[in-house]
KEMAR-322186 format. One record per residue (C-alpha): residue number from 0; residue in three letters; z, x, y. Coordinates in Angstrom, 1 decimal. Layout:
// KEMAR-322186
<r NUM "ALA" <Z X Y>>
...
//
This chain:
// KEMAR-322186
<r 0 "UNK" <-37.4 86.6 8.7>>
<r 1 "UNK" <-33.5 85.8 8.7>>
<r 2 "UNK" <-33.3 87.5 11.7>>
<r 3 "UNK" <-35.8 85.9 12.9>>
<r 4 "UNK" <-34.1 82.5 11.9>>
<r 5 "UNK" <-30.5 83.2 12.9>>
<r 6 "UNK" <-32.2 83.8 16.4>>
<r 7 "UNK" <-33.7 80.9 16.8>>
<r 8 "UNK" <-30.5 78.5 15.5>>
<r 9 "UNK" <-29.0 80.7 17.6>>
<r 10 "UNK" <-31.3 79.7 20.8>>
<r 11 "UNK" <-30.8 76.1 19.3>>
<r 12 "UNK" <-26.8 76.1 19.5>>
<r 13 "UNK" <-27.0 77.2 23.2>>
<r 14 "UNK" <-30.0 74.4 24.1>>
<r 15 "UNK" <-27.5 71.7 22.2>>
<r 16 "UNK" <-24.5 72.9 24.0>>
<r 17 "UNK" <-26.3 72.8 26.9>>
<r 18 "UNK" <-27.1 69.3 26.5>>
<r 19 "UNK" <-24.5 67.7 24.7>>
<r 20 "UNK" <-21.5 69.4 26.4>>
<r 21 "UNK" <-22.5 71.4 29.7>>
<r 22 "UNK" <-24.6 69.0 31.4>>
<r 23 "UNK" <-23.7 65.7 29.5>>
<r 24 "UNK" <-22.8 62.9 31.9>>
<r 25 "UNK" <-19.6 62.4 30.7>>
<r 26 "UNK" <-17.4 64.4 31.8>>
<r 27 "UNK" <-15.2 66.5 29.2>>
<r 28 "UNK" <-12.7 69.5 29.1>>
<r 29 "UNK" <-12.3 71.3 25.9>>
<r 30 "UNK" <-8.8 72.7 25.1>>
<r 31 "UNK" <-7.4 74.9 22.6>>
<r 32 "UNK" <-4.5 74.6 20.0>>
<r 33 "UNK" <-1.8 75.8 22.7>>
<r 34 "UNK" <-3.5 72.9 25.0>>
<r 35 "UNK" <-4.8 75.7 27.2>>
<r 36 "UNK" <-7.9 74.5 29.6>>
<r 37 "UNK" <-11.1 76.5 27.7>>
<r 38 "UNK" <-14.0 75.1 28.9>>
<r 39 "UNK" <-14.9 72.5 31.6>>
<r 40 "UNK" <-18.2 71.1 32.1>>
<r 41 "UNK" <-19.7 70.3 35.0>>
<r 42 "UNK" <-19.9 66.3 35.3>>
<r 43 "UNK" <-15.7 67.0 35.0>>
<r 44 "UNK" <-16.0 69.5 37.6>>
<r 45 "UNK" <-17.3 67.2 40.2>>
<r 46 "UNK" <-15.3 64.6 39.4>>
<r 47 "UNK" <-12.1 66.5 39.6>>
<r 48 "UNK" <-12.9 68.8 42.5>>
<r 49 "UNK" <-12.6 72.1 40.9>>
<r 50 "UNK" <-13.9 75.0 40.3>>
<r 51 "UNK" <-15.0 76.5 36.7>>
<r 52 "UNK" <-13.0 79.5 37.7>>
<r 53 "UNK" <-10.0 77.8 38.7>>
<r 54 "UNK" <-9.0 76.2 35.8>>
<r 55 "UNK" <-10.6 78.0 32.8>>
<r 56 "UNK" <-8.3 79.9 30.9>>
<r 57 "UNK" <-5.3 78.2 32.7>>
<r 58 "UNK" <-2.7 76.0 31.5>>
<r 59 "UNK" <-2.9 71.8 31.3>>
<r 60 "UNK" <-0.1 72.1 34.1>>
<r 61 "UNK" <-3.7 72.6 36.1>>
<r 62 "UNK" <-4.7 69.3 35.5>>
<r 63 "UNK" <-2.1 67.2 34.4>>
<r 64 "UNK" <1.7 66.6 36.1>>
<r 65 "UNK" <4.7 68.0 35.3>>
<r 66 "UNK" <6.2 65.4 34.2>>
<r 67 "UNK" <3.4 63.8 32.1>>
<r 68 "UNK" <3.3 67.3 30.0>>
<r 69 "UNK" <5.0 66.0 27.1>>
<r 70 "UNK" <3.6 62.6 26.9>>
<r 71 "UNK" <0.7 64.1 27.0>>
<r 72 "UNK" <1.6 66.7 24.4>>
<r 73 "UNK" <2.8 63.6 22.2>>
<r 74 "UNK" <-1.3 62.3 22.5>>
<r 75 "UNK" <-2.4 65.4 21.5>>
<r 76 "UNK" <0.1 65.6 18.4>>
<r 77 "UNK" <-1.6 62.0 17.6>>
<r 78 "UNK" <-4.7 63.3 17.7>>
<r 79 "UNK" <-4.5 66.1 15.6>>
<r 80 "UNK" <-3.2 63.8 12.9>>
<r 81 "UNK" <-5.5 61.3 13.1>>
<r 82 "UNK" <-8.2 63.2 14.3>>
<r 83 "UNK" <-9.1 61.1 17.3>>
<r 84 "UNK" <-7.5 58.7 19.8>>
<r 85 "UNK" <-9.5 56.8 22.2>>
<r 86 "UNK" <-8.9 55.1 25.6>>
<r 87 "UNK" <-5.9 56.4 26.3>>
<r 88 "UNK" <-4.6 55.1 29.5>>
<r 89 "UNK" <-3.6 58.7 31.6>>
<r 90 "UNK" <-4.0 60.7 35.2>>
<r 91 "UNK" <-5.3 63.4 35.7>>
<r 92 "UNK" <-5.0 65.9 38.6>>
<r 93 "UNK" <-7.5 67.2 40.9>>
<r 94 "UNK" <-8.3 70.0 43.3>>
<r 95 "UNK" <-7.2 68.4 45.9>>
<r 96 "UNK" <-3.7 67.5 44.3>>
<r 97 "UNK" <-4.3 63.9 44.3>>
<r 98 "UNK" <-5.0 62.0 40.7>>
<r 99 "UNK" <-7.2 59.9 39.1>>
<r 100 "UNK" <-7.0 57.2 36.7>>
<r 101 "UNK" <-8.3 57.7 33.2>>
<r 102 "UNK" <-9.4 56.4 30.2>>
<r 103 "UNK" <-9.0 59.4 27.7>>
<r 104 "UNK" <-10.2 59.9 24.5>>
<r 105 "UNK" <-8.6 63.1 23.1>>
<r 106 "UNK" <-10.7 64.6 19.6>>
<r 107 "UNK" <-9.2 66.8 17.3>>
<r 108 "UNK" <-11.4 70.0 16.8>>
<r 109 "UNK" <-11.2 71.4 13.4>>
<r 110 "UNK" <-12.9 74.3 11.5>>
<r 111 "UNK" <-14.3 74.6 8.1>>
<r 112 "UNK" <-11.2 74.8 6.8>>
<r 113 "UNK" <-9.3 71.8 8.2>>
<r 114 "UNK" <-7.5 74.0 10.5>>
<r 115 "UNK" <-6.8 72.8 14.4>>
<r 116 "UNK" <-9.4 74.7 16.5>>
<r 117 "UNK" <-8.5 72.7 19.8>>
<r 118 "UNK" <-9.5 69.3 21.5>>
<r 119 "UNK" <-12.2 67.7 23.3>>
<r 120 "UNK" <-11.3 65.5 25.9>>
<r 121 "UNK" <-13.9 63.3 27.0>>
<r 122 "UNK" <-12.7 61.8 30.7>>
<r 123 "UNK" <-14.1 58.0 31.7>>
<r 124 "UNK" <-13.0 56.5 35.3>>
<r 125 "UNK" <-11.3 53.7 35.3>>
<r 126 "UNK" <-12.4 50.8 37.4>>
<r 127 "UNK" <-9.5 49.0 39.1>>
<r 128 "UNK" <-10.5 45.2 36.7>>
<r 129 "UNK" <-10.2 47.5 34.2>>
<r 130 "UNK" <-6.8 49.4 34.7>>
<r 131 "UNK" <-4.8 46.0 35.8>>
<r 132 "UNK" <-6.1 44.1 33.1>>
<r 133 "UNK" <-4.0 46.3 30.5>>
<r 134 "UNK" <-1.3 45.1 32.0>>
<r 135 "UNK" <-2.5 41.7 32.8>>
<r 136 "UNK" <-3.8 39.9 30.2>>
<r 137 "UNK" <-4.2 36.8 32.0>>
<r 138 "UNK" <-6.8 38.1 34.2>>
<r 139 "UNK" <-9.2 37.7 31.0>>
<r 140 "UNK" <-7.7 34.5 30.2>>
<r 141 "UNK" <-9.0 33.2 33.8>>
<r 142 "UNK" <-11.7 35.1 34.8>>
<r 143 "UNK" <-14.3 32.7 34.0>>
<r 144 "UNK" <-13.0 29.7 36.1>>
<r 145 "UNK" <-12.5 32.2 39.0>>
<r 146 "UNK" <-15.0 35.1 39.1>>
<r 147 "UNK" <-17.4 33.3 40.8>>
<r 148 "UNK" <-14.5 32.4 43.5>>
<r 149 "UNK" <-13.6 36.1 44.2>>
<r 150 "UNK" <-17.0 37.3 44.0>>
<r 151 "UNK" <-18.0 34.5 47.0>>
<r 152 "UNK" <-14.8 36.0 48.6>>
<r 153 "UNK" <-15.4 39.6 48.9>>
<r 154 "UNK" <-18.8 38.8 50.3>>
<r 155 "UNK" <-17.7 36.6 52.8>>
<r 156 "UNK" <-14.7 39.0 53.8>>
<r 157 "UNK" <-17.4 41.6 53.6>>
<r 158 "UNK" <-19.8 39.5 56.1>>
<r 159 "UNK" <-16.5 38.6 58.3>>
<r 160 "UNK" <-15.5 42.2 58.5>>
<r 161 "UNK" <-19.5 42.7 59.9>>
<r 162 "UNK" <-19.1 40.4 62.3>>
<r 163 "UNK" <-15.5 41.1 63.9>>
<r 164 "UNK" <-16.2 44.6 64.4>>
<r 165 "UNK" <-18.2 44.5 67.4>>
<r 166 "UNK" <-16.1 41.9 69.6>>
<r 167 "UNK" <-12.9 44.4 68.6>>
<r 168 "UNK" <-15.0 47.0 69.8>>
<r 169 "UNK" <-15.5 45.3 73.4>>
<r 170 "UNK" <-11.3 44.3 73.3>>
<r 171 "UNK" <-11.0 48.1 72.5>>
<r 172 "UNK" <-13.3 49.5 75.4>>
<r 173 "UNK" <-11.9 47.0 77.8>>
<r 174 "UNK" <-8.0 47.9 77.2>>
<r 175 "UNK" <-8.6 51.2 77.8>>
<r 176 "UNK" <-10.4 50.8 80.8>>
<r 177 "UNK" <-7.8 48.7 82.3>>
<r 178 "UNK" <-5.2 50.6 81.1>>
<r 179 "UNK" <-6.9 53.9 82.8>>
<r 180 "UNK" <-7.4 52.3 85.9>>
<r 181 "UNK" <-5.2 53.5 88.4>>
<r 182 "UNK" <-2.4 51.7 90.8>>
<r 183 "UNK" <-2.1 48.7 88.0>>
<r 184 "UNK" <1.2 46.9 88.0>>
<r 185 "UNK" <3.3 47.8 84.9>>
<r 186 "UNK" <3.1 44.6 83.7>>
<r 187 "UNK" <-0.5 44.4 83.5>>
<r 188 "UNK" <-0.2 48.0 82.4>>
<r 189 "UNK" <2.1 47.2 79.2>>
<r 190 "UNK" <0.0 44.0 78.6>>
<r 191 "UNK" <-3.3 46.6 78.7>>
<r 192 "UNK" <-1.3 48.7 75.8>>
<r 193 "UNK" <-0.5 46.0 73.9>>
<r 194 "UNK" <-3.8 44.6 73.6>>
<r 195 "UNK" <-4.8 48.1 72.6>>
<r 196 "UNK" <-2.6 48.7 69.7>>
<r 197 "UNK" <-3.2 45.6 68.3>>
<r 198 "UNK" <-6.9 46.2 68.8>>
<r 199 "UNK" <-6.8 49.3 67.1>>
<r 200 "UNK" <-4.4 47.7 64.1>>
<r 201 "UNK" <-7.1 44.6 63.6>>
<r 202 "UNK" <-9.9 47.7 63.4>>
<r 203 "UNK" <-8.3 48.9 60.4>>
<r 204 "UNK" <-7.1 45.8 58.6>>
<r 205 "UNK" <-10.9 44.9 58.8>>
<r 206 "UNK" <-12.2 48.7 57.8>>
<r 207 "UNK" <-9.5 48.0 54.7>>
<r 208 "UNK" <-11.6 44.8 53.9>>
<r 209 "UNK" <-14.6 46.5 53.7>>
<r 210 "UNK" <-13.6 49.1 52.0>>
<r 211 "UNK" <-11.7 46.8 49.4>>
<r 212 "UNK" <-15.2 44.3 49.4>>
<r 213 "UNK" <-17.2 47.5 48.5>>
<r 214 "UNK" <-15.1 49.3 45.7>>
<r 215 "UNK" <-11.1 48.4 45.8>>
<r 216 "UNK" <-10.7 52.0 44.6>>
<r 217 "UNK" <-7.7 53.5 46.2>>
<r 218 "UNK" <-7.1 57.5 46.7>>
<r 219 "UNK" <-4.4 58.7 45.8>>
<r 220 "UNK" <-2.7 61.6 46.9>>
<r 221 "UNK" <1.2 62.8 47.6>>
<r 222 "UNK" <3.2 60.8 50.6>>
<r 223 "UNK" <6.5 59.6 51.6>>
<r 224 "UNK" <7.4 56.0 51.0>>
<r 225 "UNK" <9.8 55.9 53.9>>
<r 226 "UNK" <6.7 56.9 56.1>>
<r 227 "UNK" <4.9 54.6 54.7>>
<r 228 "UNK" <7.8 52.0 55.7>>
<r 229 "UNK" <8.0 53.1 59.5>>
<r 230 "UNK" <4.6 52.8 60.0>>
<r 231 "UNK" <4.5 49.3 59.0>>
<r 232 "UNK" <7.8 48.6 60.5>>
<r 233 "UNK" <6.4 50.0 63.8>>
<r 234 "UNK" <3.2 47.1 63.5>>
<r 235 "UNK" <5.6 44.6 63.6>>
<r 236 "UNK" <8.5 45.4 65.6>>
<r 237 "UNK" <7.6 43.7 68.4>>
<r 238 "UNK" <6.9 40.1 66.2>>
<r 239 "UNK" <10.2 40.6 65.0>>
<r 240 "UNK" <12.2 40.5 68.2>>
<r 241 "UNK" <9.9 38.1 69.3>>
<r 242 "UNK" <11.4 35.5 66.5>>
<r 243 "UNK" <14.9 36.9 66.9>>
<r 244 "UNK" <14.8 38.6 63.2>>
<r 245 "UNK" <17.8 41.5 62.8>>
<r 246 "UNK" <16.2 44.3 61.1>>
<r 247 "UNK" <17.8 46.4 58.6>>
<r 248 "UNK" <17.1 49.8 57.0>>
<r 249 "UNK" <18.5 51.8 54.7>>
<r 250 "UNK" <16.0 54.4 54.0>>
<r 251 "UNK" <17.2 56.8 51.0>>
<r 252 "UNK" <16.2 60.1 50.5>>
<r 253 "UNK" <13.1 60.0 48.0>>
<r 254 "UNK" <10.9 62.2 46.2>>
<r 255 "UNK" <7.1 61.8 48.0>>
<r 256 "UNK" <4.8 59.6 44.8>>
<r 257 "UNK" <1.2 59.7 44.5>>
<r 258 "UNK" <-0.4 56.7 46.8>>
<r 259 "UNK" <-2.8 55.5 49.7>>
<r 260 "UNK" <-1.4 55.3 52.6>>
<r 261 "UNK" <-4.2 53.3 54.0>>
<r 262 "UNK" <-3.5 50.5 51.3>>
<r 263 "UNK" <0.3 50.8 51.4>>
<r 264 "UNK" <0.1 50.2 55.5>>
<r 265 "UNK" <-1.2 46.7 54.2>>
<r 266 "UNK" <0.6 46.0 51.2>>
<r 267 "UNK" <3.8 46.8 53.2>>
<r 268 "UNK" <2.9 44.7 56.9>>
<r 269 "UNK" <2.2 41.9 54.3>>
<r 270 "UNK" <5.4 41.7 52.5>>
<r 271 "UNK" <7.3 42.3 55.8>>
<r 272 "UNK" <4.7 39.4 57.7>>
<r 273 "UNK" <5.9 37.1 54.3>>
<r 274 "UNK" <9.5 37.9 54.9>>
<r 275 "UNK" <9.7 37.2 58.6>>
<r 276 "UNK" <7.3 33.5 58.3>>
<r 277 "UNK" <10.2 32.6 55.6>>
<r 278 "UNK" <12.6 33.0 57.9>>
<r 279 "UNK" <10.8 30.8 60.9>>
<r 280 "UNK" <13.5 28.9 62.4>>
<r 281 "UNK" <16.6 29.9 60.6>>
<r 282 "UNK" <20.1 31.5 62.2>>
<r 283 "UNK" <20.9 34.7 61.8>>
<r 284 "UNK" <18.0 35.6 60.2>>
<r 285 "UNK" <17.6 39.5 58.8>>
<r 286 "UNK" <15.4 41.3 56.9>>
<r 287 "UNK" <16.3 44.6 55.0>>
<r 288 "UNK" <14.5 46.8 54.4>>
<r 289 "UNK" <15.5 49.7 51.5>>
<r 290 "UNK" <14.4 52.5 49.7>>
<r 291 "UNK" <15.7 55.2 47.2>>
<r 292 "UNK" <15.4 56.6 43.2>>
<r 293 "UNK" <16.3 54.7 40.6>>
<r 294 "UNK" <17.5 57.2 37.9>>
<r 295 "UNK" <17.8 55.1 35.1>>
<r 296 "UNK" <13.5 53.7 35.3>>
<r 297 "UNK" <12.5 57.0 36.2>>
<r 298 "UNK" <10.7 55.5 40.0>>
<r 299 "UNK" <11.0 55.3 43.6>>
<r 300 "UNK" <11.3 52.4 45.2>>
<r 301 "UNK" <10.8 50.5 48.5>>
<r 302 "UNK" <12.7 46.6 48.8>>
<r 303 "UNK" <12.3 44.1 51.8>>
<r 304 "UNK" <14.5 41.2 51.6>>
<r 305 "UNK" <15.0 38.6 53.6>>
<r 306 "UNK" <17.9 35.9 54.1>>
<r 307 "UNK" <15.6 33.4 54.1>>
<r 308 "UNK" <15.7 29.9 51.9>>
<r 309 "UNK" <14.6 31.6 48.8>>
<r 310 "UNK" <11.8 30.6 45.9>>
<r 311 "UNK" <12.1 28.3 43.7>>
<r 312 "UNK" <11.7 29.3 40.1>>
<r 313 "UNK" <7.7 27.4 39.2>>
<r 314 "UNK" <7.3 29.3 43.0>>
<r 315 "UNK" <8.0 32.9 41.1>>
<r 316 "UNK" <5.9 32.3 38.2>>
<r 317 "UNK" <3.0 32.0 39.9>>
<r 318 "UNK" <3.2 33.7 43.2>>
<r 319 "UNK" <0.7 36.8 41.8>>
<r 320 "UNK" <-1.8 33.7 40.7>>
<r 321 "UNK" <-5.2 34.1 43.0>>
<r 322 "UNK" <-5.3 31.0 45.7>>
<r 323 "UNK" <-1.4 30.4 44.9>>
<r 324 "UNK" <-0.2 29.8 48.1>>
<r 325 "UNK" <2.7 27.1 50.3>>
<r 326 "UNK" <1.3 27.8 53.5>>
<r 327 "UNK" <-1.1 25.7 54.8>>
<r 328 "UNK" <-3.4 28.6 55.9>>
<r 329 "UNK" <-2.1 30.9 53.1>>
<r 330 "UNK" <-5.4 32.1 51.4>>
<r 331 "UNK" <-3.4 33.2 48.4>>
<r 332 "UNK" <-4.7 36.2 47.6>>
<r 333 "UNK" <-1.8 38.7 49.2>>
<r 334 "UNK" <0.2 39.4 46.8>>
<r 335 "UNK" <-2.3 38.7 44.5>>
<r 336 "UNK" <-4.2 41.9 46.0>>
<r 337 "UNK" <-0.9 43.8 46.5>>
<r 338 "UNK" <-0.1 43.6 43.2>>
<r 339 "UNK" <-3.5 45.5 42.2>>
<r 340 "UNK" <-3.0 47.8 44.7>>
<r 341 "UNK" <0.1 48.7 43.0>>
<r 342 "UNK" <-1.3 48.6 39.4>>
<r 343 "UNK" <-3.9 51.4 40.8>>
<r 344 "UNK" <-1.1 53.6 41.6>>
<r 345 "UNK" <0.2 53.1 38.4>>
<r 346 "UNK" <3.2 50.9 39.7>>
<r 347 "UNK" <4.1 47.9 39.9>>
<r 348 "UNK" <5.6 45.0 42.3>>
<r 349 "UNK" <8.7 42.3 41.2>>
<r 350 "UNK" <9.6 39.4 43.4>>
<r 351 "UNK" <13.3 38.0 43.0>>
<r 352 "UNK" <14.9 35.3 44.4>>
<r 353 "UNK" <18.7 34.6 43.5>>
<r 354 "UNK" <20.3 30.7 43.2>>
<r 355 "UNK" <22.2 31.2 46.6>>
<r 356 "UNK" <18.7 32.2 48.0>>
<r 357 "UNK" <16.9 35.1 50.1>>
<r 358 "UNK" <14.0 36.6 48.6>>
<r 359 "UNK" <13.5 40.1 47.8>>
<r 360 "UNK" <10.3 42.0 47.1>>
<r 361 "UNK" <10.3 45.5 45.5>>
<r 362 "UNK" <7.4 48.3 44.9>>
<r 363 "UNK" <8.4 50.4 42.2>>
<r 364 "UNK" <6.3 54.0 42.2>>
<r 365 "UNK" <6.3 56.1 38.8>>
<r 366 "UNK" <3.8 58.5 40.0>>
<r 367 "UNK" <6.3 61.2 41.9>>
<r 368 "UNK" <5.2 64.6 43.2>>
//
């Protein structure tokens, strides 16, 4: 009969493992004391790319970055003392080498005895609202007067983006034809091209509003800032020495950081588009654009700054405010959306503007490769 019984608790243990941990819906790793990966299940599996085989039995060097080891080390620590810490603001790495942002909840495993067995970590995706409101309290203070605002707003940028697809798609077709048609002038030629490449940069500013309208969840994965830079620099050469603006660079040598290039094209053309309409009219006007480490906050950074009139100081306070704006057509809601960008890549974006005036704008990335 005891065999019997120890059979069937033991039939029992596997059906409640298999529901509560292999096939739960939340996704959780279980590590042991030396914060080795032990077992994975499979809602973790999918949402981190991998495979069981891959990272069982490995180190958390698998799924977290180096340099996030000992912080995360220090969680663990905490959680063995207190026996659980929950919503713990972290990345973690996938397959693919790109991260994802977290909320973690790290629970001390203990046997009979009270001794540390290992940790469950129970993994819950963080929503963009979710991951810049940590840093942003003011987004709850707000949120009722203007929800209903931004909610109206992504579904008529959503509806827009609908509609302008199509007559970009004739514009499209049409350049190209022209441009492939034989024994045109070079004028008409260039004109074709330029048409074109605008064409084709208006195609993706709207596929970026319908993505951003349906989820505003970047991807992350490794890239070079400076890159990043040239492209955007490339978009708007040609305004630039239209309006007679000097351009700058001094691109340093930088580690690549984990980001979406897609976004960043956007968040940069923005900042660069900001710089050169501050500088409508004005002599000598230049824009620099820089890059580089900064050793001593541990981040990569990329500064445009212009020699324009400058902000004034009730300007800086509320230039990340949604439907802030001093342009007549301004919509207020650039900077506003860069700076959630850059709170989804788990940076961050600082505007200065010094008494003898110019205006500089710096993204700061923490999340090197």
């Amino acid at each position: 009969m005891t065999d019997k019984r120890e059979a069937g608790l033991t039939s029992l243990q596997h059906s409640l493992c298999n529901t509560l941990f292999v096939n739960a819906q939340e996704p959780m790793v279980v590590l042991g004391p030396a914060l080795d990966v032990l077992l994975v299940n499979r809602s973790a599996l999918k949402l981190l790319g991998w495979e069981e085989k891959d990272v069982a039995g490995r180190p958390l060097s698998a799924l977290v970055l180096g340099k996030d080891l000992k912080e995360f080390s220090d969680l663990a620590a905490l959680a063995a003392k207190n026996g659980v810490v929950r919503n713990y603001r972290f990345y973690v790495q996938t397959a693919s080498r790109s991260i994802v942002r977290l909320f973690l909840t790290v629970q001390a495993l203990n046997d009979e005895a009270g001794a540390l067995n290992g940790f469950c970590l129970y993994l819950s995706p963080v929503s963009p609202d979710e991951w810049s409101a940590l840093k942003d309290p003011h987004v709850f203070r707000n949120a009722a007067r203007k929800l209903g605002r931004l909610t109206s707003i992504g579904q008529l940028t959503s509806m827009f983006a609908h509609d302008i697809k199509n007559p970009l798609h004739v514009i499209l077709s049409t350049s190209e034809l022209l441009r492939a048609q034989e024994g045109q002038p070079d004028q008409v030629r260039s004109g074709a091209e330029l048409i074109e490449r605008n064409a084709r940069r208006a195609s993706k500013i709207v596929k970026t509003l319908l993505d951003f309208s349906r989820s505003g969840m970047c991807r992350l994965e490794p890239y070079d800032v400076n890159e990043a830079a040239e492209y955007s620099l490339g978009l708007i050469d040609s305004a630039l020495k239209a309006a007679k603006v000097r351009l700058d660079r001094d691109l340093g040598k930088t580690p690549k950081v984990f980001l979406d290039p897609h976004y960043m094209h956007s968040v940069i053309y923005n900042i660069l588009n900001n710089a050169a309409q501050a500088l409508a009219g004005a002599r000598d006007a230049a824009i620099r654009v820089g890059s580089g480490w900064s050793e001593a906050d541990g981040e990569v950074f990329l500064t445009v700054s212009d020699n324009g009139p400058g902000l004034e100081p009730a300007m800086l306070e509320n230039l990340f405010q949604p439907f802030f704006t001093t342009k007549e057509n301004g919509t207020g809601l650039g900077l506003y959306l860069a700076r959630q960008i850059m709170d989804e890549h788990g940076g961050r974006i600082t505007v200065s503007s010094p008494p003898g005036g110019g205006t500089s704008v710096s993204l700061r990335f923490r999340k090197t490769v």
